[in-house]
C-alpha positions in Angstrom: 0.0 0.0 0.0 1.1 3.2 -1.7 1.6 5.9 1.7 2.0 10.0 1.5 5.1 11.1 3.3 6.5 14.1 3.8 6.2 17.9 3.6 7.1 19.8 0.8 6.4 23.8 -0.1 4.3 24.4 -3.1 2.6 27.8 -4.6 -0.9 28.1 -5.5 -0.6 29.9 -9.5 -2.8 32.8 -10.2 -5.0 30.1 -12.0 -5.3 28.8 -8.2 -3.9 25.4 -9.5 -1.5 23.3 -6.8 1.3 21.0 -8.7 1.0 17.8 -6.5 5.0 17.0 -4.9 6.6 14.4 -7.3 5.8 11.4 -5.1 2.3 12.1 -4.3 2.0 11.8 -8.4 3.5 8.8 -8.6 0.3 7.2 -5.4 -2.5 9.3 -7.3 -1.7 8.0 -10.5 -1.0 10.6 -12.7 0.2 9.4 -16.2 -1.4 5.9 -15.7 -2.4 5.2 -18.9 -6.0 5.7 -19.6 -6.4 7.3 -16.5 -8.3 10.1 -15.3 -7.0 10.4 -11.4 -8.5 12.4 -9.6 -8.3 13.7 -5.4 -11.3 14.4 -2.7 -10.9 17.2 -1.4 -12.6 18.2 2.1 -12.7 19.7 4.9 -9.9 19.1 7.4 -9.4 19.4 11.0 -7.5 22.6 12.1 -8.5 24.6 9.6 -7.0 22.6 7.0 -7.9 20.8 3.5 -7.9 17.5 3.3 -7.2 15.7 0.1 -7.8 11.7 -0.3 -6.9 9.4 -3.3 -10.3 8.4 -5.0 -9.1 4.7 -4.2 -9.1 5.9 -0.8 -11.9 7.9 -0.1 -14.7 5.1 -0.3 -13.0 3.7 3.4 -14.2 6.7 5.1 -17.4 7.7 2.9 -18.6 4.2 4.1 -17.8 4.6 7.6 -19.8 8.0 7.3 -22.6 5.8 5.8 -22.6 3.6 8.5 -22.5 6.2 11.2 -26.1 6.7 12.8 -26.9 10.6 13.3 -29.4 10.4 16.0 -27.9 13.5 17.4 -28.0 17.2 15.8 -24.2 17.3 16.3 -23.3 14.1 14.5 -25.9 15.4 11.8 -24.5 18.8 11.8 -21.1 17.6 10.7 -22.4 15.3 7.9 -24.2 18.1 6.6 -21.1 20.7 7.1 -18.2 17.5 5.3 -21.0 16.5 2.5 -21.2 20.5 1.4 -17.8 20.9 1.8 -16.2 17.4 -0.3 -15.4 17.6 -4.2 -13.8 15.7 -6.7 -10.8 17.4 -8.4 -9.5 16.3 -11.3 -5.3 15.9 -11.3 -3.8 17.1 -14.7 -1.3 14.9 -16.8 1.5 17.5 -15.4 -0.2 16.8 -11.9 -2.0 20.0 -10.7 -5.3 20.5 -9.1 -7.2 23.5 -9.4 -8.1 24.3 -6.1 -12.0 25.5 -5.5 -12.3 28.7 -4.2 -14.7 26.5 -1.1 -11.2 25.0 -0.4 -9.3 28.0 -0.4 -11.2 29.6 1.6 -11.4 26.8 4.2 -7.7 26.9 4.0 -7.2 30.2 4.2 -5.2 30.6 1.2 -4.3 32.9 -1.7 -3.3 32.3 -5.0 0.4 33.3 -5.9 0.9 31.9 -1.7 3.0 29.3 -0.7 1.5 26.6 1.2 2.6 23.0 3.0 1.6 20.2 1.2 1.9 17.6 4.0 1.7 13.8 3.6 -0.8 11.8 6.3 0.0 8.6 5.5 -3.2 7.9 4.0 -4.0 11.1 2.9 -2.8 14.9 2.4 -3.2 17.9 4.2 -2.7 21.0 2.5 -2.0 24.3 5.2 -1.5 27.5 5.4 2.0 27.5 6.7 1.1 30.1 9.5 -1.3 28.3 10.5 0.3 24.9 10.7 3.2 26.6 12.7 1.0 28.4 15.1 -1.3 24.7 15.9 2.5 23.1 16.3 3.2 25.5 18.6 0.2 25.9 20.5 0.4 21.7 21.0 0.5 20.3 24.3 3.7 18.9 25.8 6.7 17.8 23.8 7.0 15.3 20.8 7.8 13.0 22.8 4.7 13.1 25.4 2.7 13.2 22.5 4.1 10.4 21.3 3.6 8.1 24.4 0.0 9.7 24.8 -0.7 8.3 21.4 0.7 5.0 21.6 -0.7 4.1 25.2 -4.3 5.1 23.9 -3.7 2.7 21.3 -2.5 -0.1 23.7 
């Protein structure tokens, strides 16, 4: 299985299209031939966008399906992720034109430089203030994150 590593810088062009990092074109599929990759992009946590391979997105579209919304808040946040999910299609170079929705979300202007960070199983695309500031603002050290999130995994 094919995993998104890494952070790498990348502008936003005045067109507001985002060239994908060399090795997230390689996972998407760009220049398969006969193919037509595209990415889902969404809403992210932290006031980021989150993008996800379309082989990938059907995992957590059916875990959204089989979520029961007998609450107004669970309901509230389908509603708020199903207005704010696209499709985008990847170009044979391997740019995505970014909606203005997304921008927004993000917090981004064209002609900006933003961080294009690999999840694992998906990307995050920040606005590198922003991403800074949350990294700061984080509670205790790498490390105590670290054992926080492996003992609530034991």
């Amino acid at each position: 299985m094919a995993s998104f590593r890494g952070s790498f810088r990348h502008s936003i062009d005045p067109k507001g299209r985002l060239a994908l990092p060399k090795p997230f074109r390689r996972i998407t599929g760009v220049k398969g031939e006969g193919q037509e990759p595209a990415l889902v992009l969404t809403k992210g946590f932290n006031d980021c966008v989150a993008a996800y391979t379309e082989d990938d997105w059907p995992t957590y579209e059916g875990r959204l399906r089989e979520a029961t919304f007998v609450d107004q808040g669970s309901r509230d946040f389908m509603l708020e992720l199903a207005e704010q999910t696209r499709d985008v299609l990847i170009d044979k170079v391997g740019r995505i034109v970014v909606p203005q929705m997304h921008m927004d979300i993000g917090g981004f202007g064209k002609n900006e430089e933003i961080l294009v960070l690999g999840m694992f199983d998906h990307i995050e695309l920040w606005k590198i203030s922003r991403y800074q500031e949350h990294i700061a603002k984080s509670k205790g050290t790498f490390e105590e994150r670290a054992r926080d999130f492996f003992r609530r995994r034991a």
